[in-house]
C-alpha positions as CSV (number, residue, x, y, z in Angstrom):
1,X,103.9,99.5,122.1
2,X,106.2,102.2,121.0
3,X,106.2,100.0,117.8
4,X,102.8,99.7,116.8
5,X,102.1,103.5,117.4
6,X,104.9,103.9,114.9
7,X,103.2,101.5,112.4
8,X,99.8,103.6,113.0
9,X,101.6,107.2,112.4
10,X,103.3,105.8,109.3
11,X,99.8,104.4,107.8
12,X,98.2,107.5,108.7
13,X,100.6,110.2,107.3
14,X,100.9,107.4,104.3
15,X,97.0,107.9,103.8
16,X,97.1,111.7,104.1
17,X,99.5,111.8,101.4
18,X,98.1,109.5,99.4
19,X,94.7,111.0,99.7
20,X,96.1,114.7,99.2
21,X,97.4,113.4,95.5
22,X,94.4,111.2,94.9
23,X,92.2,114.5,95.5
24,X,94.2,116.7,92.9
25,X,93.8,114.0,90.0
26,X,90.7,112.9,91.1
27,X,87.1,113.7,89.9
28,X,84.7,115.9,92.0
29,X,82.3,113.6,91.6
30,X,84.5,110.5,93.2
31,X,85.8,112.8,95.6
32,X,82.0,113.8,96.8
33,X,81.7,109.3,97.1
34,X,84.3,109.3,99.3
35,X,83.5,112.2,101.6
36,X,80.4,110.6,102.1
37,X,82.3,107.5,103.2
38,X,85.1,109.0,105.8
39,X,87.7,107.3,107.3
40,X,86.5,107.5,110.6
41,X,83.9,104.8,110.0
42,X,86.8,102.1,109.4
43,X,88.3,102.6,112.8
């Protein structure tokens, strides 16, 4: 268990960074796509 809930922390803090430098580079147009998409709707 303690595993797993590891595994999900890293993915998620990998994500926040990953969309953090994704947001500074990319377009407001893309970003606007994608916060009509939000993560929440893949969980």
């Amino acid at each position: 268990m303690d595993m797993t809930l590891q595994i999900l922390v890293s993915l998620s803090t990998a994500m926040l960074t990953g969309l953090g430098i994704m947001s500074m580079f990319a377009p407001q147009k893309w970003w606007v796509t994608f916060q009509s998409h939000p993560m929440a709707s893949l969980v």
